[in-house]
Each structure stands twice: as structure tokens, then as C-alpha cells.
C-alpha positions in Angstrom: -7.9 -17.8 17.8 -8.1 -19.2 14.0 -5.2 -18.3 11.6 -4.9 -19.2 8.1 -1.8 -19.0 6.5 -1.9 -18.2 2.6 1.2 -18.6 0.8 2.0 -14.8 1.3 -0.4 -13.4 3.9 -1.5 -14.5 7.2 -4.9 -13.8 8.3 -5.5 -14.8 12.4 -8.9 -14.2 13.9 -9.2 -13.6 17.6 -12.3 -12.3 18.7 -14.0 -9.8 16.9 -10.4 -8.7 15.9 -8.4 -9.9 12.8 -4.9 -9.5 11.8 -3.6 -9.7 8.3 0.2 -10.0 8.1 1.8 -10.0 4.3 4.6 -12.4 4.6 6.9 -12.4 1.9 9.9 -10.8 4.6 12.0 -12.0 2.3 11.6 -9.3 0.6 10.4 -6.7 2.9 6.7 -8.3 1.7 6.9 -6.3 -1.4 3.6 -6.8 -3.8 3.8 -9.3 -6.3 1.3 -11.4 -8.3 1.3 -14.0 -4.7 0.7 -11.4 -2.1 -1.7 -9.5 -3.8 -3.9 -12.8 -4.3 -3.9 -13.8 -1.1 -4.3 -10.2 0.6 -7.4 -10.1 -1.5 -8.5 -13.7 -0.4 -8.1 -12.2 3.1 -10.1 -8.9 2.5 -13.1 -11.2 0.6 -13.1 -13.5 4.0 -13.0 -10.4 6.1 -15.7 -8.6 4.0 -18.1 -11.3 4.5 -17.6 -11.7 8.2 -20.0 -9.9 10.6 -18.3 -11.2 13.8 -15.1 -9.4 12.9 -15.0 -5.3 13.6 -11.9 -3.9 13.6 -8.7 -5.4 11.5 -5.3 -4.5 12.0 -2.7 -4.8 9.1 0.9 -5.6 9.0 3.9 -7.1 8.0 6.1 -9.9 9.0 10.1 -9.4 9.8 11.8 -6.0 8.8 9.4 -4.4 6.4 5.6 -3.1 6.4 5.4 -3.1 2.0 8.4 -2.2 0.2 5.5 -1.6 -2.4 5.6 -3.4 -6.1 8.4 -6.4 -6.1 10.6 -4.7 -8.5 12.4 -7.6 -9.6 9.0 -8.2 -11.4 10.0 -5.9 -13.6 13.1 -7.3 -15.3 11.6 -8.7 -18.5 10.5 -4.9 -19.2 13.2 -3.6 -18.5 15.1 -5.9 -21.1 13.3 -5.1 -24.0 10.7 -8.3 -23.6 7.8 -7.3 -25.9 5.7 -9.9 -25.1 5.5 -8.6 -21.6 5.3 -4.9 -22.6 2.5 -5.8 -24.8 1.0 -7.9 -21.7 1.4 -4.7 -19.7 -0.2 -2.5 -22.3 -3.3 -4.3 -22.9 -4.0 -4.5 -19.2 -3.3 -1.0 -18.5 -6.1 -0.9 -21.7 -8.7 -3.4 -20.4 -8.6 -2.1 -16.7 -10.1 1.3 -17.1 -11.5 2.4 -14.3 -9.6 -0.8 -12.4 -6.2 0.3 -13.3 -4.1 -2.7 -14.4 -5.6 -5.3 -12.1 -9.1 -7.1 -12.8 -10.5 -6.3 -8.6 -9.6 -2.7 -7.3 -6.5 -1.6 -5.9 -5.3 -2.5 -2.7 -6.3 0.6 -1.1 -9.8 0.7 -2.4 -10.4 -2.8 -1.4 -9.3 -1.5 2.1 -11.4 1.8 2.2 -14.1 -0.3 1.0 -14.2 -2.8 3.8 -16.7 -2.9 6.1 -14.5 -2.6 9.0 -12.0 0.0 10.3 -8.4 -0.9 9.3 -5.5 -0.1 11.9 -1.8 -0.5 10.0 0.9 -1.2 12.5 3.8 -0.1 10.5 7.0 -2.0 11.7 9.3 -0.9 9.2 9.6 0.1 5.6 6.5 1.4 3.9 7.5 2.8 0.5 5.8 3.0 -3.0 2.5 0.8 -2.9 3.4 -0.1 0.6 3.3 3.7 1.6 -0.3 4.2 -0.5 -1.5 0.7 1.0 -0.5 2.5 4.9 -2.4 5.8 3.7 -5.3 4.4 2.8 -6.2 2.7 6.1 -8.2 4.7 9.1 -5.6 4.8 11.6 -1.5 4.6 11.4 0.0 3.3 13.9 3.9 3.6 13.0 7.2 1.6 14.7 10.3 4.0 15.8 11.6 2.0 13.1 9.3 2.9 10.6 10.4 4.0 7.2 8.1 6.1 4.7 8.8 7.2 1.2 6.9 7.9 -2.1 9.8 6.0 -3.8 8.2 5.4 -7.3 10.4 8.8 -8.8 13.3 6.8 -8.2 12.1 4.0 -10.3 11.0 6.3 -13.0 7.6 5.0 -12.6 4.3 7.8 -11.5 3.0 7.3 -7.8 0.3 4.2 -8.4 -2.2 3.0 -5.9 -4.1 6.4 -5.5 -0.8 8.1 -4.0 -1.3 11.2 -5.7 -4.4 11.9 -3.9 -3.8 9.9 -0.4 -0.9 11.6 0.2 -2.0 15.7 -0.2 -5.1 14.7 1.8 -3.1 12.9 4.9 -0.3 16.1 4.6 -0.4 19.1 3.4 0.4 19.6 -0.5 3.9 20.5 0.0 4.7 18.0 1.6 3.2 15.5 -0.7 5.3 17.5 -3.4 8.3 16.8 -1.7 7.6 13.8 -1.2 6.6 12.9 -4.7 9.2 14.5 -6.3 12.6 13.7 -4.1 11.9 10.0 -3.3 13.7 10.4 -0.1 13.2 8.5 3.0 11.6 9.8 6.4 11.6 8.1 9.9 8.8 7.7 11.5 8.8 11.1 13.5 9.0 13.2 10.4 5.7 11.0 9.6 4.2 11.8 12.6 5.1 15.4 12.4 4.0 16.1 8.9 0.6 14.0 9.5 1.2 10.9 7.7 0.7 8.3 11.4 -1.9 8.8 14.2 0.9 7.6 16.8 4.8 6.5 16.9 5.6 4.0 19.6 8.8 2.0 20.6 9.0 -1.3 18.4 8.7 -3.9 20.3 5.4 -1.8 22.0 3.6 -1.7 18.4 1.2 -4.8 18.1 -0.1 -3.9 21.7 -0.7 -0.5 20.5 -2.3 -1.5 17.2 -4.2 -4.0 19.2 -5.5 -1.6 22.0 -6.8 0.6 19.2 -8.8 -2.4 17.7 -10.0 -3.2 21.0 -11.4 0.5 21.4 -13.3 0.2 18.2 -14.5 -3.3 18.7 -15.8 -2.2 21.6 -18.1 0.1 20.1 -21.5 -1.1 18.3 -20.7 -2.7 15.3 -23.1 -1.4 12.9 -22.3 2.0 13.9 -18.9 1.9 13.6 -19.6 0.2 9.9 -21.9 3.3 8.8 -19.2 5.9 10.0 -16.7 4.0 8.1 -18.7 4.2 5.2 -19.9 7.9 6.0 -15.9 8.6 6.1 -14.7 8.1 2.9 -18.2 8.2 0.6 -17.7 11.5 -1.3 -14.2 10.7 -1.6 -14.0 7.1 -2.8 -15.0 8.1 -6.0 -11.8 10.5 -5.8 -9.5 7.8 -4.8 -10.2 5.9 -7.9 -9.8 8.7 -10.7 -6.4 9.2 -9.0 -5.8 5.5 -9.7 -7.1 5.5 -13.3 -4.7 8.5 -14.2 -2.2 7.2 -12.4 -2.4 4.3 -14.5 -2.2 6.1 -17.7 0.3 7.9 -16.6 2.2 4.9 -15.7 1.9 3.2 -19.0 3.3 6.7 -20.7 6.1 6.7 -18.6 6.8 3.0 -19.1 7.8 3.0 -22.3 10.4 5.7 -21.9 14.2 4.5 -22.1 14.7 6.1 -18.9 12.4 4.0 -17.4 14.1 0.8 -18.3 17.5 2.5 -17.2 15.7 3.0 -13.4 15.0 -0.4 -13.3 18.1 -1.7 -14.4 20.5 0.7 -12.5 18.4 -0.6 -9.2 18.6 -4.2 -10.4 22.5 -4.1 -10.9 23.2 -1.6 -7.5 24.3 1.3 -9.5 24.0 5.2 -10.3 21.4 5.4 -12.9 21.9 7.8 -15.7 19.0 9.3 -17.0 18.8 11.4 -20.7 15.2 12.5 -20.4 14.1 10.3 -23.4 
């Protein structure tokens, strides 16, 4: 076994399989500028290694993704223009790239060669619920956590949620979802389609792992080609969401509700919204 450890992702290579851990547990390895680096460094070793064919994705400690690292957003929530101006001119360059110059996580993923197994060990909300979606198979923790929490935030679902989530669950539930914010254990994900399979917690890894094995156990190139047979009329799909989602987002950001989300989560109180 090989593992390299990236300041906040772990990638181990045993085999023909390879793990990718983000490890911020810190903070329930929610995204920021660090983790989504070296996740990508990860996927771009991954992508160019034929010896590896299946992957399985996870988290270290208590939390899968608690999605974007919200305490990123302080300086807009405080009025910083520079940093809202940063933020709109991104959102401007990225286009079809949304606001980050390679694709969004769950492109990158879709896009990889080989089959992606999540083992979801705890929260996976926001980002961390579209980056779950957007791999082949789910396998989810009795502890597991899901929610499309962006509402609460006053931000619009980002990372393709608006179309991962009606195509894994029907579009009620993805309305619910979208709209409440609220938080479902793992058998409501398993019920409503969301997970391939809920196992005990200390049982997931093995799980995750036995589901790689199957795969890598298959020819290689062939399970490559159906990967890419999977998802190639709907990867184009996947991104519009993305792009709209992004416009959306930079709409919504400069409402004065949205500051108010941030700092009401910020300082562990009620928000009060005035629709404005």
C-alpha cells in the first residue's frame, strides 16, 4: 500500500483500489480553498493511473463533507467589497466552469475513468451532499446525515444539486429537500433513493471496500467504457445545472438576506430574514 497525505486529503493505493479521504475533521472536512486543491491533485493522479479501477471516497472523523467551509464566507457577509468584487468577477470569468477555473467536484468525479464508491460516515450536506450524489454507488453509515442545506444559508443548491438530486429521487423529494433544508438519517436516504446500501458504522469501509473489490474484479477497460456509457448524454446536463446554479448564486449573493444567513449561522442565532 502507498498513501500520500496532502495537507487536506489523503489518497492510499492498495491494489488496483484507491481511497481518497478529505481530512479537514476539524471541520466535518468542509470544502475550502485547501481541500478542494488537493482533492483535485488526487483525482489528476487517479485519472492518469491505469493500475487503479475502482476508488472509494470518504471522510476522516465525524463528517463525509459538511459542503462549502462557511466561515469562508465572513468577509461577504461584512460588507468586504473587495471580496464581493473577487466573487463577482469569478462567477463572470467561469462560465461554463462555475466559479472555479477546473470543473466542479462532481464533474471531476463523473468524469473519472474509474467507478467511485462514497462511504458516507457521517454528515453529507450542501456540496458534501452533491459531491455523494454524484458518485456511482452510495454506500451510507447508520450514522449518516443528508441534507440539501444551502436554503438555510440563503445561498441556491451549487455543485449540480439541482439536477443530481431529482434524478437519484424522485422530484418531490428533491423539492422537499431543496426547499426545507432539513436533515435525514440515513434510512430516509435509503428509502427515498439517495444510497445503494445502509450498514452499521463501524461495518462501512468493509462494505465500501467489498464493492470495489467486485468492480476491480471485472475487466478494466470494460468497466471504464460503461462508466463513460453511464453518464455521456447526461454530463452535459450536469454542467448547465452548475452554470445556472452559479448565476443564480451570484443573484442571490448580493441580497441582504444573504448576508443575515451567514451571519445569524456565524454568531449561533435565529436569523431574521425581510425578503430583500
Amino acid at each position: 500500500m502507498t498513501t500520500r497525505n496532502l495537507e487536506a486529503t489523503k489518497l492510499s493505493i492498495d491494489g488496483h483500489i484507491a481511497t481518497v479521504t478529505f481530512n479537514r475533521p476539524e471541520r466535518l472536512n468542509a470544502v475550502n480553498d485547501d481541500l478542494r486543491r488537493d482533492f483535485n491533485l488526487a483525482l489528476d493522479e487517479l485519472e492518469n493511473n491505469d493500475s487503479v479501477w475502482a476508488v472509494i471516497l470518504t471522510g476522516e472523523g465525524r463528517g463525509f463533507c459538511a459542503g462549502a467551509d462557511v466561515t469562508n464566507m465572513r468577509s461577504r457577509a461584512e460588507g468586504d467589497e473587495a471580496a464581493m468584487s473577487q466573487q463577482r468577477a469569478r462567477a463572470a470569468e467561469s462560465g461554463m466552469r462555475r466559479f472555479s477555473p477546473t470543473p466542479a467536484p462532481p464533474v471531476r468525479i463523473r468524469t473519472l475513468p474509474q467507478p467511485v464508491i462514497a462511504a458516507v460516515n457521517g454528515v453529507a450536506v450542501g456540496m458534501g451532499l452533491s459531491i455523494a450524489l454524484s458518485c456511482d454507488i452510495r454506500v451510507a453509515s447508520d450514522q449518516a446525515r443528508f441534507a440539501s442545506i444551502f436554503i438555510k444559508r440563503s445561498i441556491m443548491p451549487d455543485n449540480g444539486a439541482t439536477y443530481l438530486l431529482p434524478s437519484q429521487a424522485r422530484p418531490g423529494v428533491a423539492a422537499e429537500m431543496a426547499l426545507t433544508g432539513n436533515i435525514y438519517d440515513a434510512n430516509w436516504a435509503l428509502e427515498k433513493g439517495l444510497v445503494n446500501k445502509v450498514v452499521p458504522h463501524d461495518k462501512l469501509m468493509e462494505e465500501a471496500m467489498a464493492y470495489a473489490e467486485t468492480i476491480a474484479g471485472n475487466p478494466p477497460i470494460g468497466v471504464r467504457l460503461t462508466k463513460r456509457l453511464l453518464y455521456r448524454t447526461n454530463l452535459p446536463a450536469l454542467q448547465q445545472a452548475i452554470d445556472f446554479e452559479g448565476n443564480y448564486n451570484n443573484l442571490v449573493g448580493q441580497t441582504e438576506d444573504s448576508k443575515e444567513a451567514v451571519m445569524s449561522f456565524l454568531e449561533k442565532r435565529q436569523p431574521v430574514f425581510k425578503g430583500r
